[in-house]
Each structure stands twice: as C-alpha cells, then as structure tokens.
C-alpha positions as CSV (number, residue, x, y, z in Angstrom):
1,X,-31.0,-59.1,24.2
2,X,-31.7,-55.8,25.9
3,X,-30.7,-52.4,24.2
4,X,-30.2,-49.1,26.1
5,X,-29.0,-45.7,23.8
6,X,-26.1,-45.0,24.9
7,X,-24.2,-42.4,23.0
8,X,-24.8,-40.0,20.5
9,X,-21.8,-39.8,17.8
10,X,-21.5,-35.9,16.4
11,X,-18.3,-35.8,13.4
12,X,-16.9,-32.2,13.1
13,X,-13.6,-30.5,11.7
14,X,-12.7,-29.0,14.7
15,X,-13.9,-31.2,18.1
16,X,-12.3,-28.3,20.3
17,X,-15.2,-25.8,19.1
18,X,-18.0,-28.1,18.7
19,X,-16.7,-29.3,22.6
20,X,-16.9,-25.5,23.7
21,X,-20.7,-25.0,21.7
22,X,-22.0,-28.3,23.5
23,X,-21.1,-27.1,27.1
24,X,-21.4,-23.6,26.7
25,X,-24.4,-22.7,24.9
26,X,-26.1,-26.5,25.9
27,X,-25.0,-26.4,29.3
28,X,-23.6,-30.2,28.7
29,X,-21.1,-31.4,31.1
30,X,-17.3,-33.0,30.3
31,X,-18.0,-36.3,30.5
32,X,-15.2,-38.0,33.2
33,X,-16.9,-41.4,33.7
34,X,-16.8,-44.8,32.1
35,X,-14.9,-43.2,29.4
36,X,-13.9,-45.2,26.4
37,X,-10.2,-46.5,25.6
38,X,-9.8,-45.6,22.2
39,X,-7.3,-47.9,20.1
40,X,-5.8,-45.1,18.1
41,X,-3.1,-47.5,16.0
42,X,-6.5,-49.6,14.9
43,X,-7.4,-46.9,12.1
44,X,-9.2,-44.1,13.7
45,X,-6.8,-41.7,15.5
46,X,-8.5,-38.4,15.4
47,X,-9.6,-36.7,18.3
48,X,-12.8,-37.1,20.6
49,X,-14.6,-35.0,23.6
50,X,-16.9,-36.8,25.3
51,X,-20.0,-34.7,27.0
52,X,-23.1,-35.9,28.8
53,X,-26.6,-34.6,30.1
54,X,-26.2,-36.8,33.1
55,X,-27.7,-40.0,31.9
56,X,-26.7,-40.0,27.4
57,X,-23.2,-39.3,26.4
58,X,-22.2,-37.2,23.4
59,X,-19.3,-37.9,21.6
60,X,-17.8,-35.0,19.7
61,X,-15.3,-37.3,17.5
62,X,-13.0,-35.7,14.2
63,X,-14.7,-36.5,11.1
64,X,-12.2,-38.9,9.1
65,X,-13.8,-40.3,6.1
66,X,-11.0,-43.0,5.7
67,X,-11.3,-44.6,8.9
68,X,-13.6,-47.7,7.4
69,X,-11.0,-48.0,4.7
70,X,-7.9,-48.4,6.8
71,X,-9.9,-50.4,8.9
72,X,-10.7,-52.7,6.4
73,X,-14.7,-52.4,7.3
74,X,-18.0,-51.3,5.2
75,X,-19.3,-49.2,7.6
76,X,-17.8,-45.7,8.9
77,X,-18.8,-44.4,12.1
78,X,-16.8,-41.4,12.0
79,X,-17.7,-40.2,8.6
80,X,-20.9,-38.6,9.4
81,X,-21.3,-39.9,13.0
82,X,-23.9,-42.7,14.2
83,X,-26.6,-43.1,17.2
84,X,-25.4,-46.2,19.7
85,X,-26.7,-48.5,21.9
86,X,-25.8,-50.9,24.3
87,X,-26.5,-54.5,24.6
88,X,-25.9,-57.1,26.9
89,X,-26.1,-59.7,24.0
90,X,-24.3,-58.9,21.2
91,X,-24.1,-62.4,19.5
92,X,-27.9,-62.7,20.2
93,X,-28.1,-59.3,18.4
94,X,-26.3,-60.5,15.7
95,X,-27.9,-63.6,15.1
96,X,-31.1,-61.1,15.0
97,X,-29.6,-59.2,12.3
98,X,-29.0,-62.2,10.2
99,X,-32.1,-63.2,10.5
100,X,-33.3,-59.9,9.0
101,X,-30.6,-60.2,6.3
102,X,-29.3,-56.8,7.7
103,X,-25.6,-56.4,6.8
104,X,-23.0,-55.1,9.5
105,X,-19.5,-54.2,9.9
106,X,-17.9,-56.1,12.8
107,X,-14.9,-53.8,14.5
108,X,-14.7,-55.8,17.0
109,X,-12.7,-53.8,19.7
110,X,-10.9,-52.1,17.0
111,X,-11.7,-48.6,17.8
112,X,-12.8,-49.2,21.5
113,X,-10.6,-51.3,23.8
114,X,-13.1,-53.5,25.7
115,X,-15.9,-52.6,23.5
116,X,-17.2,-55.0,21.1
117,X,-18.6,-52.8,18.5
118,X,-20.8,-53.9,15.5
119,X,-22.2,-51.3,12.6
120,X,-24.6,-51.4,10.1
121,X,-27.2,-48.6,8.2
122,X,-30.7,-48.0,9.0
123,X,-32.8,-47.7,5.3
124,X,-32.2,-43.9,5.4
125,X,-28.3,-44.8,5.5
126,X,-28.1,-43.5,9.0
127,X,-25.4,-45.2,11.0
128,X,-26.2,-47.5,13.9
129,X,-23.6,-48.7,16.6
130,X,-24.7,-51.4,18.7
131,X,-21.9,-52.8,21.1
132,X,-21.6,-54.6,24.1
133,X,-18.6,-54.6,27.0
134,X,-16.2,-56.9,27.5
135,X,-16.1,-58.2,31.3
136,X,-13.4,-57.3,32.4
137,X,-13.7,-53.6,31.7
C-alpha cells in the first residue's frame, strides 16, 4: 500500500481568476495530461482548471458547499479543497483506516470516472483524498 501526493485541491468562487494567478504570477503550467474525467451528473458540476509544476497537479475546482449533500457523503472535497494521494491499494488502505477507527466517505468514482476516490479529515479537519485508478483508465 504505497502512497504518492498527487494533487493539490484549491476551492475558489471564480476558477477562471484563480487559473490566471496560478500561471501568471506562479509560472504553473495548464495541465494537458492524465487529466481527470469528471462525472458532472454525480453531484459536483462546477468547474475545474487543472495546473502543474511538472511533477504535482493543482486543481483549481469551484467551491460548492453542497456537493457532499447531493452526493449523499460526510465528507466534501470541494468545500474548502483537500491534499490527495495516490495509491496502488486502496482496499489495503482502507482496511488500514479501519483499523485506526478513522472514518471516510467512500465516492467511489462518483466525481472522477475511473478514479476510486475515498475521503476522510485529518484531526485539524483538513481534508484528505486518497484514491487509486481503475485499470483500464
């Protein structure tokens, strides 16, 4: 059960301005590969930009408090954005969790196609993604 950071999640208002500040006074980059699919019918529709350094993505996504609501889960990633990693084991990493009698919100691939995405807080209430990809993706 390996995990690599893979993203950083950043909620704004406007994702066209905060997309413009990243690249232009950071000198990040429009991200073009291995781009998510987002399910937008699944209960997060807003917008995203996706950014990168070269080696750690940033994704610029519209806050929507709601989105764990309509959802139907406990944990919101786009309510106040969340650090992620990826795994190459996520039922290993959820047995782990269990174990620690950590709590998570299981999305499944409800947000991402081909991602399996899990959610839970830190003890500071910060939000943690840890997903892994499908196969055939």
């Amino acid at each position: 059960m390996k995990l690599k950071l893979h993203h950083v999640n950043l909620v704004t208002d406007n994702v066209q301005r905060m997309d413009a500040f990243y690249r232009d006074v950071l000198g990040l980059t429009r991200e073009t590969d291995g781009l998510p699919t987002l399910e937008k019918n699944k209960g997060y529709a807003g917008d995203v930009a996706f950014v990168t350094d070269g080696d750690i993505q940033t994704h610029l996504a519209q806050k929507d408090p709601l989105a764990g609501f309509r959802s139907g889960q406990m944990v919101n990633p786009v309510s106040h954005g969340h650090i992620a990693y990826r795994t190459d084991d996520l039922d290993a990493f959820k047995a782990h969790l269990d174990a620690q009698n950590i709590p998570y919100a299981d999305w499944g691939n409800q947000a991402v196609e081909g991602w399996h995405q899990i959610f839970f807080y830190d003890p500071d209430g910060n939000v943690i993604e840890v997903h892994q990809v499908s196969d055939d993706t």
